[in-house]
C-alpha positions in Angstrom: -46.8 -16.8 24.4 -46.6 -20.0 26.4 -44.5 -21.3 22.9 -42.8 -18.6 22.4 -40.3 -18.5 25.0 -39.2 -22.3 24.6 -38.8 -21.7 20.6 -36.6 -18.5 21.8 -35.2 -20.8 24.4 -34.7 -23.5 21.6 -33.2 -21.3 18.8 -31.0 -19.1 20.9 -28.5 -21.7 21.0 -28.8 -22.6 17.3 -28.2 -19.0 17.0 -25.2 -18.8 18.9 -23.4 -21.4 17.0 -24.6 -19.9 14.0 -22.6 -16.7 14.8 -20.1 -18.3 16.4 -19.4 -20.0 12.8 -20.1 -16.9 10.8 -17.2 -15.3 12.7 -15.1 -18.2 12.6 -15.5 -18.0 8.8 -15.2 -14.6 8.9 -11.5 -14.3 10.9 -10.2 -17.2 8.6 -11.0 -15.1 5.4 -9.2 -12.3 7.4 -6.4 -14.0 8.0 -6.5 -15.6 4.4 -6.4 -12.0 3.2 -3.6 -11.3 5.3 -1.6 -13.8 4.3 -2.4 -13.2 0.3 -1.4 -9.4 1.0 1.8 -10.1 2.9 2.8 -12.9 0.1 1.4 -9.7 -2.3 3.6 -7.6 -0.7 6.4 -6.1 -3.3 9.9 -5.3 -1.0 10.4 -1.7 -0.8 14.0 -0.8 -2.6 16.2 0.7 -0.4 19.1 0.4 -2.7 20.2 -0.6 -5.7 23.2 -3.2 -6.2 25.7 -2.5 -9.2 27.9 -5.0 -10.2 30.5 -3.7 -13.0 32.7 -5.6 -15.0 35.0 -4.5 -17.8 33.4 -5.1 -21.6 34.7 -7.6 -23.7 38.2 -6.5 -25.5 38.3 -3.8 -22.5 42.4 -4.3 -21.5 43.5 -3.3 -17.8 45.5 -0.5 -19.7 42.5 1.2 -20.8 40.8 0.7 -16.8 44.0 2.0 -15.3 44.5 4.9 -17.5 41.0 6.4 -16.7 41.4 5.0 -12.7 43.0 7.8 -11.2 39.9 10.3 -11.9 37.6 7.0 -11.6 38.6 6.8 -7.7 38.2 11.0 -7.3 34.5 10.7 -8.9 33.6 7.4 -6.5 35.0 9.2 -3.4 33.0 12.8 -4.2 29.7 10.1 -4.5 30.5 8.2 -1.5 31.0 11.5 0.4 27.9 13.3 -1.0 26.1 9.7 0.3 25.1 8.4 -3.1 27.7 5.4 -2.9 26.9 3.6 0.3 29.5 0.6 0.0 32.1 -0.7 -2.2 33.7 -3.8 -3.0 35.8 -6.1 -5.3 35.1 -9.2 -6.9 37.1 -11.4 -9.1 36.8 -8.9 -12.3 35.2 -5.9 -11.6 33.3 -4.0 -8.5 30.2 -3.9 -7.0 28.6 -0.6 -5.7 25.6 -0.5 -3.0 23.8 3.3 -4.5 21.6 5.0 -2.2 18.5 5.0 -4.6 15.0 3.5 -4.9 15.1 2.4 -8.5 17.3 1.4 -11.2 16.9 4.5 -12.9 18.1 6.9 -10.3 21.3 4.2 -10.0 21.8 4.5 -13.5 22.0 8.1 -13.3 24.8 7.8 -11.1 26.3 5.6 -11.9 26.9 7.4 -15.6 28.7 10.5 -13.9 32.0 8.4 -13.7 34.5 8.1 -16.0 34.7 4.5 -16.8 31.3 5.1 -17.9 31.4 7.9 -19.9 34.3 6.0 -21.8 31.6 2.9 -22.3 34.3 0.5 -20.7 32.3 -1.3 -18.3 29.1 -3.3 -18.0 26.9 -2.5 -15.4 24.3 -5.1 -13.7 21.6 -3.6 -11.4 19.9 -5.3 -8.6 17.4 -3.4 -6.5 17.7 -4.4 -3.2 15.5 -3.7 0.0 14.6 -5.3 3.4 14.2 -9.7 3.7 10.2 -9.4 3.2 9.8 -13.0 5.2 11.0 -11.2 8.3 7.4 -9.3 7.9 5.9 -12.5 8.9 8.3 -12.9 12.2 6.6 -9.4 13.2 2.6 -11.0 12.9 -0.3 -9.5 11.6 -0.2 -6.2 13.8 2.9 -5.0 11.7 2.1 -4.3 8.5 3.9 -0.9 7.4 
């Protein structure tokens, strides 16, 4: 007994820096697999960006004959909330669609006219929130 307690005496400090290393080790693999996950992390879609620009050959007679009923069909979809934004560029338009894939934009985005008449070419980009702003929010804010 007389040994015993300065071996426990002895060891209990070994100990302690034992555990104190196993956690170390333990919170940097944590943090490692935080860090892998967030990187993991695919951005939710919150919309879908469509770009549209006339086909090849397609003249600005053809677009303006079919425009009139072009600008009712966009104006029912903005209203009903499936077009969120609109906007111009150089030769053609670009739509934000409230939808969370490619698919569901597509679907909409074949209700309008130019597109039943196959005149335009349609590019889609999903789009969602800037995933690096996860990291501004630390580890406590994962969704």
């Amino acid at each position: 007994m007389k040994f015993i307690i300065p071996l426990l005496a002895a060891a209990l400090p070994v100990a302690a820096v034992a555990q104190s290393q196993s956690g170390q080790a333990q919170a940097q693999g944590q943090a490692q697999d935080q860090t892998q996950s967030a990187s993991a992390v695919v951005p939710k879609t919150t919309e879908v960006m469509v770009i549209l620009t006339a086909k090849p050959g397609v003249t600005r007679q053809q677009i303006m004959a079919i425009m009139p009923s072009e600008i009712r069909e966009t104006v029912k979809l903005y209203l009903d909330g499936k077009i969120r934004q609109w906007y111009s560029h150089g030769r053609g338009v670009v739509f934000l669609i409230d939808a969370k894939t490619e698919d569901e934009a597509r679907a909409v985005m074949e209700t309008l006219p130019l597109s039943k008449e196959n005149l335009m070419d349609y590019q889609y980009l999903p789009v969602g929130p800037l995933m690096p702003l996860m990291g501004l929010m630390g580890a406590g804010a994962q969704r």
